[in-house]
C-alpha positions as CSV (number, residue, x, y, z in Angstrom):
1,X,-87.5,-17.5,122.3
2,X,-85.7,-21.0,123.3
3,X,-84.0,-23.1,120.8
4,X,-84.1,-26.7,120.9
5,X,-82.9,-30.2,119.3
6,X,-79.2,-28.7,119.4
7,X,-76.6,-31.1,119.1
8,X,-76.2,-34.4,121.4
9,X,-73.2,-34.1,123.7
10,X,-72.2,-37.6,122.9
11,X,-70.5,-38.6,119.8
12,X,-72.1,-39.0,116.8
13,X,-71.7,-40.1,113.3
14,X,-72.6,-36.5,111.9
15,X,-69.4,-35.6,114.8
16,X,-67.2,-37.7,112.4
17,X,-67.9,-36.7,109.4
18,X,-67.3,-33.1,110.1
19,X,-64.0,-33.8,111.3
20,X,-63.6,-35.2,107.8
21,X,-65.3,-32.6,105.6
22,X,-62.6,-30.4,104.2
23,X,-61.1,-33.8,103.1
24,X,-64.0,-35.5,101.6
25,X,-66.7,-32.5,100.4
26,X,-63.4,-31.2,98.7
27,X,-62.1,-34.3,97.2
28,X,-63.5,-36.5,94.2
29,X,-63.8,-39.8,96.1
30,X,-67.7,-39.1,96.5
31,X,-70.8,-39.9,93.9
32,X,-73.1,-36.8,93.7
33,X,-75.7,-39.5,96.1
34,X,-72.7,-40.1,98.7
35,X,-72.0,-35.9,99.1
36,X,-76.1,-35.2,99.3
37,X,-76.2,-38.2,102.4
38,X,-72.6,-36.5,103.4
39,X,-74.4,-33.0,103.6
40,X,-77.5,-34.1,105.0
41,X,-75.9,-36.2,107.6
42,X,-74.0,-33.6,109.2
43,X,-76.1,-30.6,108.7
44,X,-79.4,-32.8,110.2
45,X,-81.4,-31.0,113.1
46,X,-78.9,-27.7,112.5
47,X,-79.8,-24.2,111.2
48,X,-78.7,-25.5,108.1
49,X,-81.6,-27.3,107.8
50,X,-84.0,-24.8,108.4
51,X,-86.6,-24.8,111.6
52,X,-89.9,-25.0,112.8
53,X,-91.6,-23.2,115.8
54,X,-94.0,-24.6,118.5
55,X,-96.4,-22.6,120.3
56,X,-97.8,-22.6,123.7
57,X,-101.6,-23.2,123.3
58,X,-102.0,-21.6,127.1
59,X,-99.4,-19.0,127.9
60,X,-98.3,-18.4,123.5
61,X,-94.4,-18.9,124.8
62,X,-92.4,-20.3,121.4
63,X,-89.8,-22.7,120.9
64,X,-87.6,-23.4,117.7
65,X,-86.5,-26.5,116.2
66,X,-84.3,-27.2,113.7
67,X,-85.3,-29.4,110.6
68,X,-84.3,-32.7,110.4
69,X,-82.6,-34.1,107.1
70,X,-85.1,-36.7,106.2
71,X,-82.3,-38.9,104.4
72,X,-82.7,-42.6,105.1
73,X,-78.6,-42.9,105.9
74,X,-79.0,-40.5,108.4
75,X,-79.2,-42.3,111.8
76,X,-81.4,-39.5,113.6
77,X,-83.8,-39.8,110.7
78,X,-85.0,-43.2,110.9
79,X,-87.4,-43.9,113.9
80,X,-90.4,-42.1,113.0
81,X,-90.6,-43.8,109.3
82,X,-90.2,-46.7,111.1
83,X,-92.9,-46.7,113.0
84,X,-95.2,-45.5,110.6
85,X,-93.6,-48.6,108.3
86,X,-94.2,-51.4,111.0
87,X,-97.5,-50.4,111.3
88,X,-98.5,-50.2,108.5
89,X,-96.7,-53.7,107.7
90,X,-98.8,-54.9,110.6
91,X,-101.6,-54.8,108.8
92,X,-100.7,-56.2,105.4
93,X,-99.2,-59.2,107.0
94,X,-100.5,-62.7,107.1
95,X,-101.1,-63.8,110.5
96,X,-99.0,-67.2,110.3
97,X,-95.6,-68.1,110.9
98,X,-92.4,-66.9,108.9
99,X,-88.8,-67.9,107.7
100,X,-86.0,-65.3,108.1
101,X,-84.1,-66.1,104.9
102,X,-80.6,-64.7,103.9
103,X,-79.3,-64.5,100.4
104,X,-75.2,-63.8,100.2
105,X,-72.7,-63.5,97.0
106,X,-69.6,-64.7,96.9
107,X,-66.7,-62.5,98.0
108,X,-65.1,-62.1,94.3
109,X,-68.5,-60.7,93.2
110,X,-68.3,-57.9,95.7
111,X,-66.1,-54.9,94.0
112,X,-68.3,-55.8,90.3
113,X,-71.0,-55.3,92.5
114,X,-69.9,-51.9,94.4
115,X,-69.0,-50.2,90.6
116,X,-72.3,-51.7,89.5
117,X,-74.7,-51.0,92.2
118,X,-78.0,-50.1,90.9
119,X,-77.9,-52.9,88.2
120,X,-76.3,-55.8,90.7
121,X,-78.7,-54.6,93.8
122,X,-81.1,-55.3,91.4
123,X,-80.3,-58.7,90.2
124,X,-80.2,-60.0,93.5
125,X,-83.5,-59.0,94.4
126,X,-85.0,-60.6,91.6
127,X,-83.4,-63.5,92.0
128,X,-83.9,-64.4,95.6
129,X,-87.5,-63.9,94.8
130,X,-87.4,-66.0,91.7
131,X,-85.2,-68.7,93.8
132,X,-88.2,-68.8,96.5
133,X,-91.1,-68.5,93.7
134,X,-89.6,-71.9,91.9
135,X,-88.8,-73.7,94.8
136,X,-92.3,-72.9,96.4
137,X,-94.3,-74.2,93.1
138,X,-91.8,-77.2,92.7
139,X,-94.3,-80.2,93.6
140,X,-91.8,-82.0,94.9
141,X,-91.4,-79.5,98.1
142,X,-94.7,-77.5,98.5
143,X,-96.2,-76.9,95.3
144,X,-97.7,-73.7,95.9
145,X,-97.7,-69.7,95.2
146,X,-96.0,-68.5,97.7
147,X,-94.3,-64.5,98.5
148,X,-91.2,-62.8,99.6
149,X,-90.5,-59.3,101.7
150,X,-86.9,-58.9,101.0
151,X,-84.8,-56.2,102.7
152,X,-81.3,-55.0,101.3
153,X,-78.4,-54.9,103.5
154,X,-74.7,-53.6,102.3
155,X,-72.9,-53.9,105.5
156,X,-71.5,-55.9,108.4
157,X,-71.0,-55.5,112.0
158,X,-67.2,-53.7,110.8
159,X,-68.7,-51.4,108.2
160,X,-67.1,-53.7,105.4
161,X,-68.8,-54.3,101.8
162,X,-71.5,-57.2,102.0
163,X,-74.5,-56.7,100.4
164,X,-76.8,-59.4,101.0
165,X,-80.8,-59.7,101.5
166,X,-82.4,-60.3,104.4
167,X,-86.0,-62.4,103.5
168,X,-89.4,-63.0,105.1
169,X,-90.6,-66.1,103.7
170,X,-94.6,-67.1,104.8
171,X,-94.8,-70.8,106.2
172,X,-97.1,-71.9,103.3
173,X,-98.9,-70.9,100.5
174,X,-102.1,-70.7,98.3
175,X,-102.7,-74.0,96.3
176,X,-102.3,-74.1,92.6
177,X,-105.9,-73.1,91.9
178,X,-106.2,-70.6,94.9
179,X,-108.9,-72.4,96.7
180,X,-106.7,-73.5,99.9
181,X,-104.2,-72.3,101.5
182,X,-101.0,-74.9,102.1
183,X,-99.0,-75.0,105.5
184,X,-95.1,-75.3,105.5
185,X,-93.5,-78.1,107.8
186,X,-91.8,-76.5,110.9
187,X,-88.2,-76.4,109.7
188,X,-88.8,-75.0,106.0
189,X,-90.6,-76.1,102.7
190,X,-87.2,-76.6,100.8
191,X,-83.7,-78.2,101.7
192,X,-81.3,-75.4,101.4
193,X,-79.1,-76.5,99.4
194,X,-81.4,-77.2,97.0
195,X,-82.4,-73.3,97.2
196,X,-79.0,-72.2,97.4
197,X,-78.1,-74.1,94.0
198,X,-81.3,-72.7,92.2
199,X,-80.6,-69.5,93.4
200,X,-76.6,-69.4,92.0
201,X,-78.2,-70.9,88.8
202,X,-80.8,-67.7,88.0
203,X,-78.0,-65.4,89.7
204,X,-75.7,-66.3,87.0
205,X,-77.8,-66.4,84.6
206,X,-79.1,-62.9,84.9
207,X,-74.9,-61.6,85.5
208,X,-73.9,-63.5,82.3
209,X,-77.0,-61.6,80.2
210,X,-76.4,-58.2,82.0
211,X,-72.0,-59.1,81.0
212,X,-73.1,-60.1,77.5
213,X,-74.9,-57.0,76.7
214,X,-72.3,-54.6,78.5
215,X,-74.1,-53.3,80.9
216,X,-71.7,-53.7,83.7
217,X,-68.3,-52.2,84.3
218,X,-66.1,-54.6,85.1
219,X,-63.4,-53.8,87.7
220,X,-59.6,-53.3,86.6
221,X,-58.0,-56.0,88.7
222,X,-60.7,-58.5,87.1
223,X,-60.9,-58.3,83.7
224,X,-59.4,-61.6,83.0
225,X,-61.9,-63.4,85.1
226,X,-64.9,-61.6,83.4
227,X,-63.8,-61.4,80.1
228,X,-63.7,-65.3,80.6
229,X,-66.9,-66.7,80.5
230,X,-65.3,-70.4,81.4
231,X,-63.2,-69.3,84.3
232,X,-66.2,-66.8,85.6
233,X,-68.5,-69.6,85.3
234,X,-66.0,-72.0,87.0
235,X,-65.2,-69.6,90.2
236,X,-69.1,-69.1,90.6
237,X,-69.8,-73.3,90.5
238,X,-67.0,-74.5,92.5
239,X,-68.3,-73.2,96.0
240,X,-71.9,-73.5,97.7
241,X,-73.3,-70.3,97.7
242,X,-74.8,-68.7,101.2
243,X,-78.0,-69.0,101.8
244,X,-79.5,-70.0,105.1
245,X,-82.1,-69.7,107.5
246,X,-82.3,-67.9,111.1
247,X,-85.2,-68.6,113.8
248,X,-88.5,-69.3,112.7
249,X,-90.9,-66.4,114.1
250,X,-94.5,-67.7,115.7
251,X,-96.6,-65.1,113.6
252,X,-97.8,-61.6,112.4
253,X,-96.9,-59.6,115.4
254,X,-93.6,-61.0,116.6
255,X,-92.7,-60.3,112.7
256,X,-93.5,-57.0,113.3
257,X,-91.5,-57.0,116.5
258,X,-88.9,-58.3,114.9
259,X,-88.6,-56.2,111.6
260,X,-88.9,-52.6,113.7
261,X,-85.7,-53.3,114.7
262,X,-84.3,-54.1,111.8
263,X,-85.2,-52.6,108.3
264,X,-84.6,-49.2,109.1
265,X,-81.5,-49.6,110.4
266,X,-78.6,-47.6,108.6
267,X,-74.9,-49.1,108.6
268,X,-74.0,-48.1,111.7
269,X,-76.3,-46.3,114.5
270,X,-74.8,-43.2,116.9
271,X,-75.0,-45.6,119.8
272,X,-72.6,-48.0,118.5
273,X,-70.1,-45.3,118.5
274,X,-68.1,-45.0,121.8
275,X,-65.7,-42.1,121.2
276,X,-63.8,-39.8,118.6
277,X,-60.5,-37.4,119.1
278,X,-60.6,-36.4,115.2
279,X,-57.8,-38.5,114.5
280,X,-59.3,-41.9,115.2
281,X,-62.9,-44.1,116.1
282,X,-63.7,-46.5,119.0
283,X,-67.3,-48.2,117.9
284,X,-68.9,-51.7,119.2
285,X,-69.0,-54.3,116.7
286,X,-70.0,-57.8,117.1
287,X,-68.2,-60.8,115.8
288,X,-70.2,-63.2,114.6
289,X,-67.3,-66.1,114.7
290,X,-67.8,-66.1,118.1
291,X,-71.2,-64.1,119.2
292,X,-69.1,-61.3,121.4
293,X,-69.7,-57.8,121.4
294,X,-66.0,-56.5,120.7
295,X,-64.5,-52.3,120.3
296,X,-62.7,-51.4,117.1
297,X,-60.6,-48.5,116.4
298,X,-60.4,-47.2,112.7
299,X,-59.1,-43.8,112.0
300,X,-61.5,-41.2,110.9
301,X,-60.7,-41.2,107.1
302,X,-61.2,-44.8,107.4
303,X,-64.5,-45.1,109.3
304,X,-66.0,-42.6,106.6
305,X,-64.8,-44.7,103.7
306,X,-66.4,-47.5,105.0
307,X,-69.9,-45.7,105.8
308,X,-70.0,-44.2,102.5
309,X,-69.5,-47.2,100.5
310,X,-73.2,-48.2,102.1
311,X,-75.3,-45.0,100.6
312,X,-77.4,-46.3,98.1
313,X,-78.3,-45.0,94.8
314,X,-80.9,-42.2,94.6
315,X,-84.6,-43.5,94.4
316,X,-84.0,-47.2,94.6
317,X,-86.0,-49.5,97.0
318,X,-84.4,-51.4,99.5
319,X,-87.5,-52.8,100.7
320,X,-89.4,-55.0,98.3
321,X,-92.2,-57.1,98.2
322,X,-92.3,-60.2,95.9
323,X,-95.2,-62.8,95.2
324,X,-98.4,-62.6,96.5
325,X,-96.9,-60.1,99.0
326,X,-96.8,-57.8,96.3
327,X,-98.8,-54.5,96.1
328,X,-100.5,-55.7,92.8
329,X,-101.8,-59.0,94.4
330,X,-102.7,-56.8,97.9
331,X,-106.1,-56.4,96.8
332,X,-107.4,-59.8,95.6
333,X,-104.9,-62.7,96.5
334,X,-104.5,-61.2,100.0
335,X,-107.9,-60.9,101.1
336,X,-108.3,-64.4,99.2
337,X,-105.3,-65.6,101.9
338,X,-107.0,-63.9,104.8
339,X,-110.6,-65.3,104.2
340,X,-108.8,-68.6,103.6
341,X,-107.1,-68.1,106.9
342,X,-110.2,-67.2,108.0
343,X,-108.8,-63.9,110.0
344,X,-109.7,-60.1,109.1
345,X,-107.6,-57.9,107.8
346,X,-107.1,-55.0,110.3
347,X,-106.6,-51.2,109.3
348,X,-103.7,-49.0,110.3
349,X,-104.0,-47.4,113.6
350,X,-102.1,-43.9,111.8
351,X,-104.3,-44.0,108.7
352,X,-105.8,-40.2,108.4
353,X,-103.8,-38.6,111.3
354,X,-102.3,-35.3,111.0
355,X,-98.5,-35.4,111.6
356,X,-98.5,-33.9,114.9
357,X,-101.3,-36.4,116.3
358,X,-98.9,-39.0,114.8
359,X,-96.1,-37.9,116.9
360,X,-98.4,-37.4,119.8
361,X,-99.0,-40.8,119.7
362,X,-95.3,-41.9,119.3
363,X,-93.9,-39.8,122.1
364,X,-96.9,-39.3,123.8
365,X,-98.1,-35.9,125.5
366,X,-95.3,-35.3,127.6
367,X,-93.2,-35.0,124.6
368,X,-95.4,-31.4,124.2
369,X,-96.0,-29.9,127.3
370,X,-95.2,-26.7,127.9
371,X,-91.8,-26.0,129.5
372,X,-92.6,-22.6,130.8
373,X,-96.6,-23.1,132.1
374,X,-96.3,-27.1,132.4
375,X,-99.8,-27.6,131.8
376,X,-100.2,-25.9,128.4
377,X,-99.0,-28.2,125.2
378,X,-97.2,-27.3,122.4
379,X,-98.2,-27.3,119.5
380,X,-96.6,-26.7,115.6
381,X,-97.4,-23.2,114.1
382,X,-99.7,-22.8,111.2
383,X,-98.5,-24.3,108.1
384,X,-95.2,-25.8,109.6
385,X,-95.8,-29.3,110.3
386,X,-92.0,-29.9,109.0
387,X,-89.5,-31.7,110.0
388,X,-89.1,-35.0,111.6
389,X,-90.6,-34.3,115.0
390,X,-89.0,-33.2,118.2
């Protein structure tokens, strides 16, 4: 009997973190969702995790695979739910062009937000999606309903804090009495500073209810500022806030393109990372100042700190969809948008396929074949379709 999916010989993050473990798994620097990720993370595709067998369906010869983790931090974990995502997104999309909107804080708000994090990731969902819901309707600008799919995003290209969303905003809208659907100008329905003002205003509105009330813990080295409704107001208002638009994508498909790349990313991918000696990190980052790809070097106990500070809280949704995007408007004002459109709503290519024929299609047959016969395939054994796939 062969084992397979041992280890990759190159460095990865799971590499890192057990270099760390006695440190961290030991301490009490970690939340109980930061040690499961931990766990999961470097125990992924390991006989920790269990296995699976495949079988030979012409000469019966069996292989073992170890279990992956299934945790959406883990960066070996990601590819297959995002496939199965993208297409599925693929169909539920409009077929018209789309604005890549991104939604920032301020820097000050950022350790209220990392002691705070279900209640502030929150917040900022809501209101980007309010932001773009009254700037849409405003008759001044568009004037219609229009819809959201935001995506959370805690990190930058050096692992620091910086939660932010990433939005896809449709080029138009349905009218106010849903008979016609409205198209957006080419560069966007709203000037943005007028979105990034409206935005701050329903942002601070919602922090100053959720402060009032006390449901946020407020930092040590910042009680002064929010203890002072004046001054807290005052450091929010005297900056413009971040919010801008990227490129403009064409339609539906390049969307999709697009997004596969990007929603299921975690906060930092095993290719990024160049090499380890237990003591310190090398990793590619890009600098955004000046658009080069540049190395840094962190020490281990640092790197870890930083990719920690990016698991999210157990059970919350970093993909949302706002508007008439929304699963409760999928059945009625979608297909109203499509007939409108006048285009058909397509089904998913992996609707009511077992999991293996999913990952036959993903990986294709040669993914399978037989390593002993070559012409057999294999195939999983009964009851032990586990795992994320090869």
């Amino acid at each position: 009997m062969e084992t397979i999916n041992k280890r990759n010989q190159g460095v990865e993050l799971s590499t890192i973190l057990d270099y760390q473990k006695e440190f961290i798994l030991e301490g009490k620097t970690l939340c109980a969702d930061q040690k499961k990720a931990y766990r999961d993370i470097l125990h992924c595709r390991t006989s920790a995790m269990g296995s699976h067998s495949l079988s030979c369906d012409s000469c019966s010869s069996v292989k073992v695979c170890y279990n992956s983790c299934r945790n959406r931090h883990c960066p070996k974990c990601q590819y297959i739910k995002q496939q199965l995502w993208v297409e599925k997104l693929r169909c539920r999309l409009l077929p018209i062009r789309y604005f890549h909107v991104v939604f920032t804080i301020p820097e000050f708000l950022r350790p209220l937000f990392y002691i705070n994090q279900r209640f502030c990731y929150n917040i900022l969902f809501e209101c980007s999606a309010k932001a773009i819901k009254k700037t849409a309707l405003n008759p001044s600008f568009l004037g219609v309903e229009s819809g959201c799919l935001s995506v959370l995003h805690t990190w930058g290209q050096s692992l620091n804090y910086h939660p932010h969303i990433h939005m896809l905003v449709p080029a138009g809208g349905l009218d106010s009495e849903g008979m016609e659907w409205i198209h957006a100008n080419k560069k966007f329905f709203v000037p943005i500073k007028a979105l990034s003002a409206i935005f701050r205003g329903v942002f601070m509105e919602r922090l100053m209810e959720g402060l009032a009330s006390k449901q946020l813990k407020i930092p040590e080295k910042q009680k002064g500022l929010f203890e002072d409704t004046k001054s807290l107001k005052n450091r929010a208002y005297e900056k413009q806030w971040n919010v801008y638009i990227k490129k403009t994508f064409k339609g539906a498909n390049q969307v999709v393109s697009y997004l596969g790349r990007y929603t299921h990313r975690v906060a930092i991918s095993n290719s990024r990372i160049l090499a380890t000696d237990g003591q310190t990190v090398r990793f590619r980052w890009k600098d955004y100042r000046d658009g080069k790809s540049k190395v840094m070097i962190l020490e281990c106990s640092e790197f870890v700190r930083r990719f920690m500070q990016h698991i999210l809280p157990s059970g919350f949704y970093k993909i949302r969809y706002y508007g008439i995007l929304a699963s409760t408007n999928s059945a009625l004002k979608m297909d109203e948008c499509f007939r409108l459109l006048k285009k058909t709503r397509l089904i998913s290519f992996y609707q009511g396929l077992s999991t293996y024929e999913v990952l036959r299609e993903i990986f294709g047959d040669e993914m399978f074949r037989c390593p002993c016969c070559k012409s057999g395939k294999m195939i999983f054994g009964i009851g032990e379709e586990k795992g994320e796939g090869p």
